[in-house]
C-alpha positions as CSV (number, residue, x, y, z in Angstrom):
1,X,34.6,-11.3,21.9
2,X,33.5,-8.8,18.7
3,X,32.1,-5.9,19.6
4,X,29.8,-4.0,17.0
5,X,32.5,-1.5,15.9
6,X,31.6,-0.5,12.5
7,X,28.8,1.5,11.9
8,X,27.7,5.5,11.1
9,X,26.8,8.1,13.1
10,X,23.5,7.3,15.1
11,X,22.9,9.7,18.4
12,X,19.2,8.3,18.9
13,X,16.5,10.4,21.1
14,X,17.8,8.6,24.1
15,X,21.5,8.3,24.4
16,X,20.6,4.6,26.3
17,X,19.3,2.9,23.3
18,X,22.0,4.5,20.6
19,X,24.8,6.7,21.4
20,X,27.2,5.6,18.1
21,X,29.1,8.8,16.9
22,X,31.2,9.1,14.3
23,X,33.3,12.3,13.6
24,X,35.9,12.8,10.7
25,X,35.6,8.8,10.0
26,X,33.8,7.3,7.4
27,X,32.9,3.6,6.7
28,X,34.0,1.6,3.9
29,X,32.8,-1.9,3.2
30,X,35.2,-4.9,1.4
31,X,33.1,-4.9,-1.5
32,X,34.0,-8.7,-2.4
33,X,33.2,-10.2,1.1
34,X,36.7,-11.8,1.1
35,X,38.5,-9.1,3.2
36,X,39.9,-9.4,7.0
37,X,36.8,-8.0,7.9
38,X,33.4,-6.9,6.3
39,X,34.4,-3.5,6.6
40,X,36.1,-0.5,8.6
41,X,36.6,2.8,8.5
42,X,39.6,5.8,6.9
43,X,39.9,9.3,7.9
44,X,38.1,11.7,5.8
45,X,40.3,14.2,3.5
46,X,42.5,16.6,4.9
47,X,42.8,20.3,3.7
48,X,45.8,21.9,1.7
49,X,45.9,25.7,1.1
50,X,45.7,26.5,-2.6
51,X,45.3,30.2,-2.6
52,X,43.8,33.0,-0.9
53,X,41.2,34.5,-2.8
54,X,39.7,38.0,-1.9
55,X,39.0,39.4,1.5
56,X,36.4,36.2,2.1
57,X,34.2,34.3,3.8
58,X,33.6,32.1,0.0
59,X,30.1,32.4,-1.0
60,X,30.2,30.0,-4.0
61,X,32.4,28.9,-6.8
62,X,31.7,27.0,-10.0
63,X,34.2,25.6,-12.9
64,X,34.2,26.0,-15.9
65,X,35.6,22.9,-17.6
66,X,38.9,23.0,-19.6
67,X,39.1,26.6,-18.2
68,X,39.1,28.9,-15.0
69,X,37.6,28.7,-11.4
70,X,35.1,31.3,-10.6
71,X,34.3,32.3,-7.2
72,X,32.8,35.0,-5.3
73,X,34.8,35.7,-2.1
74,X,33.7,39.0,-0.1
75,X,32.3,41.0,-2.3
76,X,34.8,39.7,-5.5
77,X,34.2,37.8,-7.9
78,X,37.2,36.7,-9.3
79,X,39.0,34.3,-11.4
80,X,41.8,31.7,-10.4
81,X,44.0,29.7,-12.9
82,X,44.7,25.7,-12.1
83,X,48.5,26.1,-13.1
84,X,49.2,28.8,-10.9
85,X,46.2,28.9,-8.4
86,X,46.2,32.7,-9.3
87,X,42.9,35.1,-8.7
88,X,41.7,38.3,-10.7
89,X,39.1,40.0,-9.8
90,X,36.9,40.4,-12.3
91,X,34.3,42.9,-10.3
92,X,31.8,43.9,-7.2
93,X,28.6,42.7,-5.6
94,X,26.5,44.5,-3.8
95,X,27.2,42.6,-0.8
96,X,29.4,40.7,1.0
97,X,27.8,37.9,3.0
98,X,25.8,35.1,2.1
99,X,25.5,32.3,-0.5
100,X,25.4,32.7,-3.9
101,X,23.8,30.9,-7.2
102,X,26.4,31.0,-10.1
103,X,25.6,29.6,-13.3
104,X,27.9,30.2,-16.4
105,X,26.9,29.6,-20.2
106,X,29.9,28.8,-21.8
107,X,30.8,32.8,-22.2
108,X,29.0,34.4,-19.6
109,X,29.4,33.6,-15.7
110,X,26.2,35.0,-13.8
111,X,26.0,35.4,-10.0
112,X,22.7,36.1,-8.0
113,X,23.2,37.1,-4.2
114,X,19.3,36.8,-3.3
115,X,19.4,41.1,-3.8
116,X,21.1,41.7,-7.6
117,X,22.3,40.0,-10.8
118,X,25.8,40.2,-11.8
119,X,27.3,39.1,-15.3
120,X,31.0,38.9,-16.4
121,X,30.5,38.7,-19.9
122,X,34.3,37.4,-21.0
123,X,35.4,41.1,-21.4
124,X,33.4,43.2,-18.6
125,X,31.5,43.2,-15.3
126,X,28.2,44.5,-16.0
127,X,24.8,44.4,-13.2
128,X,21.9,42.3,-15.0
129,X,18.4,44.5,-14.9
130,X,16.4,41.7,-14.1
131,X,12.4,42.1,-13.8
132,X,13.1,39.8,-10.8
133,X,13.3,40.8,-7.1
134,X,15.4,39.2,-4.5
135,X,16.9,36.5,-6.9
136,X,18.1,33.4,-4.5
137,X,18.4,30.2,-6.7
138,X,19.3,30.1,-10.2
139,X,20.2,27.2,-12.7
140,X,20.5,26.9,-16.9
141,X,19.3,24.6,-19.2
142,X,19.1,24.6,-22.8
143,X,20.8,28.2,-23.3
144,X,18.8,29.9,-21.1
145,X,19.7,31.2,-17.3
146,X,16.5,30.7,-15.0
147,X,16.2,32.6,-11.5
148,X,13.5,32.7,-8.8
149,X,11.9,35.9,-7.9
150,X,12.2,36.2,-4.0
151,X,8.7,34.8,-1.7
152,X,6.7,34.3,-5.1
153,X,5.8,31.6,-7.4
154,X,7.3,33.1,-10.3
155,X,10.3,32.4,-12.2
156,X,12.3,34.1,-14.7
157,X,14.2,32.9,-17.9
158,X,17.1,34.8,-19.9
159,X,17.6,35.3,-23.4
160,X,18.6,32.5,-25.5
161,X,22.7,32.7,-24.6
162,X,22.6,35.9,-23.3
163,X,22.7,35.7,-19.6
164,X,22.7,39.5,-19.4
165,X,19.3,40.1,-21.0
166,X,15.7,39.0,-19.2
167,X,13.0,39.6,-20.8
168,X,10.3,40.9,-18.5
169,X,7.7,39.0,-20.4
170,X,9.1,35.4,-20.1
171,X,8.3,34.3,-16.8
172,X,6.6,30.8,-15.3
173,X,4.4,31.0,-12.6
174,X,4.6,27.6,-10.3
175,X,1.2,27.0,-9.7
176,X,0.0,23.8,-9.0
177,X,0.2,25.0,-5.6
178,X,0.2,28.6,-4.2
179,X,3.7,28.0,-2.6
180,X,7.1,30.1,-3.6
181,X,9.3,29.1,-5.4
182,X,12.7,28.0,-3.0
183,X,15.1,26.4,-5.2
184,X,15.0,25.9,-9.1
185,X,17.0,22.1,-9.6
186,X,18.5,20.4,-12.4
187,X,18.2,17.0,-13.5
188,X,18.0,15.2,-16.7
189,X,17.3,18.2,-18.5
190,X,13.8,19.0,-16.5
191,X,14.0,21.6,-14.1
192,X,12.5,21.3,-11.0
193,X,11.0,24.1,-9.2
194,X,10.9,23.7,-5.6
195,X,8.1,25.0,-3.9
196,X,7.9,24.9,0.5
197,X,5.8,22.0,0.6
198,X,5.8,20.4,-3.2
199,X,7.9,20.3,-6.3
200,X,7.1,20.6,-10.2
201,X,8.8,19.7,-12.4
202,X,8.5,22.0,-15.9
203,X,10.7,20.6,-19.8
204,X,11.5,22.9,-22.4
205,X,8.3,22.7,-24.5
206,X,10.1,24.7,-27.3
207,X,7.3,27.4,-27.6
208,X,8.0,31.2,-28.3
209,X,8.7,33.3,-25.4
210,X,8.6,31.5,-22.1
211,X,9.9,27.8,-23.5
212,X,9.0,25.9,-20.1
213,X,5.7,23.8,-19.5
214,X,5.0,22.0,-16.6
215,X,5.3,18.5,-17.0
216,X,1.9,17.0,-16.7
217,X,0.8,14.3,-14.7
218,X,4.2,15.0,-12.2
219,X,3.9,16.5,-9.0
220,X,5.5,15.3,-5.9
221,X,4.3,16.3,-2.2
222,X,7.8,17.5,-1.1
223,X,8.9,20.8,-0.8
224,X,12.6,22.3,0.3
225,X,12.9,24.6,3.6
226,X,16.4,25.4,2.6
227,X,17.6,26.5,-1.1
228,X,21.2,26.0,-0.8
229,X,20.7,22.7,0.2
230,X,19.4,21.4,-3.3
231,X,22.1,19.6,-4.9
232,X,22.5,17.2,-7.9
233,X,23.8,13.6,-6.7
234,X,24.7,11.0,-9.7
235,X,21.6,10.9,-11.4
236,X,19.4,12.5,-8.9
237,X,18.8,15.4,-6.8
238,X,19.1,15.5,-2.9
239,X,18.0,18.0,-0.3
240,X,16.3,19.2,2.7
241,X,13.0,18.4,2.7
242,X,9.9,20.1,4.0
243,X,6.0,19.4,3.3
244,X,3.0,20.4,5.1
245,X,3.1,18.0,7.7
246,X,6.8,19.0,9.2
247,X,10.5,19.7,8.1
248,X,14.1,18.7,8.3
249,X,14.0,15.3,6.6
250,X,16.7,15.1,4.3
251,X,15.0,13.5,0.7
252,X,16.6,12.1,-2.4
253,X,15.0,11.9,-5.9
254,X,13.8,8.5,-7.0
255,X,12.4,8.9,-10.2
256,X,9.4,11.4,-9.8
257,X,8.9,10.2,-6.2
258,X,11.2,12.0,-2.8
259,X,12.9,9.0,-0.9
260,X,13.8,9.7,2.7
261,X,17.6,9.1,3.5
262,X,18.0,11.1,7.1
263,X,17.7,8.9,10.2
264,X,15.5,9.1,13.0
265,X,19.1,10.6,14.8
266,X,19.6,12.9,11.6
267,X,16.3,14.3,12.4
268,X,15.7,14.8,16.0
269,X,19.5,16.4,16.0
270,X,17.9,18.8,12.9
271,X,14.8,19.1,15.1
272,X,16.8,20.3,17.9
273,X,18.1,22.8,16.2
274,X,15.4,25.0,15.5
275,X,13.9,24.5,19.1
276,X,17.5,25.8,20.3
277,X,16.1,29.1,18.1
278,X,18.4,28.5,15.1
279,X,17.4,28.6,11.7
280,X,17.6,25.7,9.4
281,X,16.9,27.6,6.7
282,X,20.8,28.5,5.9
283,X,21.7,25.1,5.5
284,X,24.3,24.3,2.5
285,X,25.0,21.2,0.8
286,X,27.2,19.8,-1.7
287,X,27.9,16.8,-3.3
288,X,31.5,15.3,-4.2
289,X,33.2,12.0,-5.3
290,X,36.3,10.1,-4.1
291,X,37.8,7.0,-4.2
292,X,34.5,5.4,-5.3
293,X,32.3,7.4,-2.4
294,X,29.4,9.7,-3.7
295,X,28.8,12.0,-0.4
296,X,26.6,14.8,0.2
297,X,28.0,17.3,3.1
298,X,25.0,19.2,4.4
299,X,26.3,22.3,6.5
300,X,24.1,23.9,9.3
301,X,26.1,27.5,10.0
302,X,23.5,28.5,12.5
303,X,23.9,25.2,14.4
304,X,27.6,25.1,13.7
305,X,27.4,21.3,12.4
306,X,28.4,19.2,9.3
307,X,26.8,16.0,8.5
308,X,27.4,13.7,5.6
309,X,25.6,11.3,3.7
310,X,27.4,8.7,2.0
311,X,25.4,7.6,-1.1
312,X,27.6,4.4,-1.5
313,X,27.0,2.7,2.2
314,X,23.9,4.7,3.2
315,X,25.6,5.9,6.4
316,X,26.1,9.1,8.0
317,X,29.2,10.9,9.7
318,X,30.1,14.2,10.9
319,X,32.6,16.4,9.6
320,X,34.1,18.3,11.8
321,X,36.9,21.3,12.2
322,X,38.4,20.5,15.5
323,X,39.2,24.1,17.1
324,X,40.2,25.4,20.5
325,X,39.6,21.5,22.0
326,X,36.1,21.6,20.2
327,X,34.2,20.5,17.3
328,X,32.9,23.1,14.5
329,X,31.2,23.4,11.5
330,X,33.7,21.9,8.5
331,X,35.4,24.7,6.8
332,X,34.2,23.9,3.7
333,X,31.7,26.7,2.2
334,X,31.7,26.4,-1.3
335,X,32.9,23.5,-3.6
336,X,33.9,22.8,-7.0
337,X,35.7,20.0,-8.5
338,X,38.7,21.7,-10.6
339,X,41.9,21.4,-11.6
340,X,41.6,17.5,-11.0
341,X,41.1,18.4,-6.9
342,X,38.4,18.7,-5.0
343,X,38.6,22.6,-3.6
344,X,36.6,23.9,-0.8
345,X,36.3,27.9,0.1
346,X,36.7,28.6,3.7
347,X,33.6,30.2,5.2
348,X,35.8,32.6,7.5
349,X,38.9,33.2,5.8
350,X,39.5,34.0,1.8
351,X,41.4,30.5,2.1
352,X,41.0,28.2,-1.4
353,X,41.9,24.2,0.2
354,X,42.1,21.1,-1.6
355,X,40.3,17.8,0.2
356,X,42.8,15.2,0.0
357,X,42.6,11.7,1.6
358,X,46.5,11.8,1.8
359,X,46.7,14.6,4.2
360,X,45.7,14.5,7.5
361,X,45.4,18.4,8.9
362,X,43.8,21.1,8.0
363,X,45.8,23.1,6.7
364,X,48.4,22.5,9.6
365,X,45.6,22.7,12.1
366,X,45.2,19.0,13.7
367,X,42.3,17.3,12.5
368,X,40.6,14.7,15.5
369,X,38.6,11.7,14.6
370,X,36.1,10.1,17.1
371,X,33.8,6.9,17.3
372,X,31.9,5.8,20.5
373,X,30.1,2.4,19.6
374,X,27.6,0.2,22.4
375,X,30.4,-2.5,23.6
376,X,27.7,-5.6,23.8
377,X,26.4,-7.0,20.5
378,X,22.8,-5.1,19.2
379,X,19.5,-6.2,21.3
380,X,21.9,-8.1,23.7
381,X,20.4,-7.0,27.4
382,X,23.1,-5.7,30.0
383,X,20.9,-6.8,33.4
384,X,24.1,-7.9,35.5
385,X,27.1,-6.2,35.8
386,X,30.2,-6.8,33.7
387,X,33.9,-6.8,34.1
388,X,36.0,-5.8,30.8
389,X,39.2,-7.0,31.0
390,X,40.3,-5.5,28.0
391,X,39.6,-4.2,24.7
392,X,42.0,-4.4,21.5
393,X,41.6,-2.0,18.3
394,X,42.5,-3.9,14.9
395,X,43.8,-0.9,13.0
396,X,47.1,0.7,10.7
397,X,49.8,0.9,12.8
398,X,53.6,2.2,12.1
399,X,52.8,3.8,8.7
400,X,52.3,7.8,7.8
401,X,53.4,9.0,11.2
402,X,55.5,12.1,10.8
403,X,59.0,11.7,12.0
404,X,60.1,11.5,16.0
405,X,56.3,11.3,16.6
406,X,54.9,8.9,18.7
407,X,50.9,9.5,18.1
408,X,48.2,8.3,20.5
409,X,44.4,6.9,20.7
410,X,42.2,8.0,23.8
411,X,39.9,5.7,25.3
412,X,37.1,6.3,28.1
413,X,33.5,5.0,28.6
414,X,30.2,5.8,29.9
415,X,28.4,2.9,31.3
416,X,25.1,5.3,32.0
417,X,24.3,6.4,27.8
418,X,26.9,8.9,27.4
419,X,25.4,11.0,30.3
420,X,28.8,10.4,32.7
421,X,32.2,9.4,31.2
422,X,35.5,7.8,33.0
423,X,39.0,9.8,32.4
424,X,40.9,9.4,29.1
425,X,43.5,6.3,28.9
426,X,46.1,6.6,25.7
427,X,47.7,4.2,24.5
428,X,50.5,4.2,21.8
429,X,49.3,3.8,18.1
430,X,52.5,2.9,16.9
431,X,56.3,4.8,15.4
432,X,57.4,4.5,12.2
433,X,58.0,1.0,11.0
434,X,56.1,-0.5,14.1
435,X,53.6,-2.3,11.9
436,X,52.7,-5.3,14.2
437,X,52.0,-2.8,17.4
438,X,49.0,-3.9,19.2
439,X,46.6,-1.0,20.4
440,X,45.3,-2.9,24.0
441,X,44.1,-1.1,26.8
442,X,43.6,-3.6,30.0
443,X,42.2,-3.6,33.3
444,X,38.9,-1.5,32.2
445,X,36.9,-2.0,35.4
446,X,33.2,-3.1,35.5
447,X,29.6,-1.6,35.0
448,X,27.4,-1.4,38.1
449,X,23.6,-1.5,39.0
450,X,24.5,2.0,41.1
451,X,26.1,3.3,38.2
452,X,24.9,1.1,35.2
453,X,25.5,-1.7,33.2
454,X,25.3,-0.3,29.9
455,X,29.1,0.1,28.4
456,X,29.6,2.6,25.4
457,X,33.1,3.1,24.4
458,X,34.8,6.2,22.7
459,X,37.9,6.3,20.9
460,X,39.7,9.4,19.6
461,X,43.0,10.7,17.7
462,X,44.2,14.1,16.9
463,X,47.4,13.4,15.8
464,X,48.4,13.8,12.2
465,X,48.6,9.8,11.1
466,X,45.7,8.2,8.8
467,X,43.1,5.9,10.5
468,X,42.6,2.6,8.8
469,X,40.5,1.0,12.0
470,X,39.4,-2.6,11.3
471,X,37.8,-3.9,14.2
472,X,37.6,-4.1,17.9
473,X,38.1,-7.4,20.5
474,X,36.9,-7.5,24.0
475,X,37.7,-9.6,26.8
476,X,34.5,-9.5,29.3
477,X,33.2,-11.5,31.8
């Protein structure tokens, strides 16, 4: 018998009607129909060490292309070369903690750390006197830098290609409604202020001074409750949401209208959250392509939890550093695509890694996957108990295990929703060369009224070999 194996990450309200995690796995369907199955799921990227950069935690980095890496690590900001993964620093912020907006025109690379402005020019390190206080979220367009001024509805353009000059005249104010000014977004070449309950969106109008107009007749009823979350996706933006009815929803651009992509489970875990007392507020997202994937990682440091979108399938996963026997935050604090990699900064250590789907550590560190799936078919009612005889992973075996290794896949169960769970069983996954090994656990006992009748399986790997999982087969009576 199938059981539903494949799937994203779905931890409903009640652990009895979903309990389907899915950590450091992502989906991938056979996108002509024809394959051994309609889909399954790989290991998400590993980590390798590029450089160390700095003193850290990585605040933010941006590329420029055909040219260097910029990133502010610490208090640095400094500049690393693709051939040799070398840094310099090029000068000092203010502070030391905390995201950052860069933006870069070509010549000059600006950074804003929500206090000061900072510009390395190509030849020196100068601090930008900006008629802005508190600058958070900055972007450019059309030659001209644009920055937020801290819990107001104003926002601030440069000089044409001079990202050092700011003209305390040239200023927008976004009021359509009296909320501030979060983010400041991208797209199309229309820039998008987000406000805490609704976005405008403002074109360059090509007037004297201040060039920006609002767009007329485009207003959407979606604000953002966290500024680092805004990023560009494809041809869209994406981003946690907020409005005046509530929070936490995680919304995508459609045209001039926000289209909901969180689930229910997203949600209620983002709800939870903030009644734990955390903030939401600090979340950080980021959006990267591989092997034909678009996915948006959306970081909660306060909650210490990584969840990513996959534009492609529409599902969800976690990403997780596995540390100490436990699940963290990804490392990942700042991105850039550069060099032909996808680099990550480390949000604890001055560490520069490179994602790649061929490595399966963390920089050495083991890396462990998980999936727990219902073991009955969807709406299929468990009323009288069952006996499972067995159950058979269809899955990569014998390739990519490191020498004189002989890696293992845990199995238990909860036959209550995940509130109790049996002991772990392993089972081999296969040595080198063993490419026909069957991955069969037997003998799995049977759900009771006394302890229920409900059967959610959990399967899980830390060892350093890449997951290619098909399908599952049970044997129940």
């Amino acid at each position: 018998m199938k059981t539903p194996f494949l799937g994203g990450a779905y931890m409903s309200r009640s652990a009895n009607l979903a309990n389907q995690r899915c950590i450091n796995l992502y989906p991938e369907l056979v996108e002509t129909k024809d394959g051994k199955a309609v889909g399954g799921f790989y290991s998400v990227p590993g980590e390798t060490l590029l450089a160390s950069v700095g003193t850290g935690p990585h605040r933010g980095s941006r590329a420029r292309p055909g040219g260097l890496l910029y990133v502010v690590s610490g208090s640095g900001l400094y500049s690393v070369a693709a051939s040799t993964w070398a840094s310099t620093l090029l000068g000092n912020l203010g502070t030391s903690t905390g995201p950052v907006c860069i933006i870069d025109n070509g010549t000059q690379i600006a950074v804003f750390d929500g206090v000061a402005g900072y510009c390395w020019t190509g030849t020196a390190f100068v601090a930008i006197s900006l008629p802005a206080t508190g600058p958070v979220s900055a972007n450019y367009q059309d030659g001209f830098g644009l920055v937020n001024q801290l819990g107001t509805q104003t926002w601030w353009q440069s000089n044409y290609k001079d990202l050092t000059t700011w003209n305390a005249l040239n200023f927008g104010t976004k009021d359509a409604k009296p909320d501030w000014v979060v983010a400041i977004g991208d797209k199309n070449r229309e820039v998008w202020l987000f406000g805490q309950e609704y976005t405008e969106v403002w074109v360059n109008a090509g007037v004297s001074g201040f060039t920006f107009q609002r767009l007329q007749g485009v207003f959407l009823q979606a604000g953002c409750c966290a500024t680092f979350s805004v990023a560009n996706i494809e041809e869209s933006l994406i981003w946690l949401g907020s409005n005046e009815y509530g929070q936490g929803v995680v919304l995508v651009s459609e045209g001039y209208r926000a289209k909901r992509v969180s689930t229910h489970a997203i949600e209620y875990a983002i709800k939870g959250y903030v009644a734990a007392g955390l903030t939401i507020s600090d979340a950080i997202g980021y959006v990267y392509q591989d092997a034909g994937h678009t996915f948006y990682v959306l970081t909660f440091p306060s909650a210490n939890v990584t969840w990513t979108w996959d534009m492609v399938t529409g599902l969800w996963h976690e990403r997780a550093a596995f540390v100490n026997g436990a699940f963290n935050r990804h490392d990942g604090n700042s991105y850039a695509f550069y060099g032909g990699r996808h680099v990550i900064g480390d949000w604890q250590s001055s560490n520069l890694y490179a994602l790649d789907l061929e490595v399966y550590t963390d920089n050495g560190r083991p890396r462990k996957w998980l999936r727990s799936w219902r073991a009955l078919p969807p709406n299929k009612a468990s009323t009288e108990p069952v006996t499972f005889d067995s159950l058979q992973l269809d899955l990569e075996t014998g390739m990519t295990v490191p020498a004189g290794t002989n890696p293992q896949i845990a199995l238990r169960w909860s036959d209550d929703g995940g509130n109790s769970w049996s002991n772990e069983h392993l089972e081999a996954w296969g040595v080198t060369g063993a490419t026909a090994n069957r991955v069969k656990w037997r003998r799995l006992g049977q759900t009771r009224e006394s302890t229920g009748l409900d059967r959610t399986f959990e399967i899980s790997s830390s060892d350093p070999v890449r997951a290619a999982l098909i399908g599952a087969d049970m044997e129940a009576q």
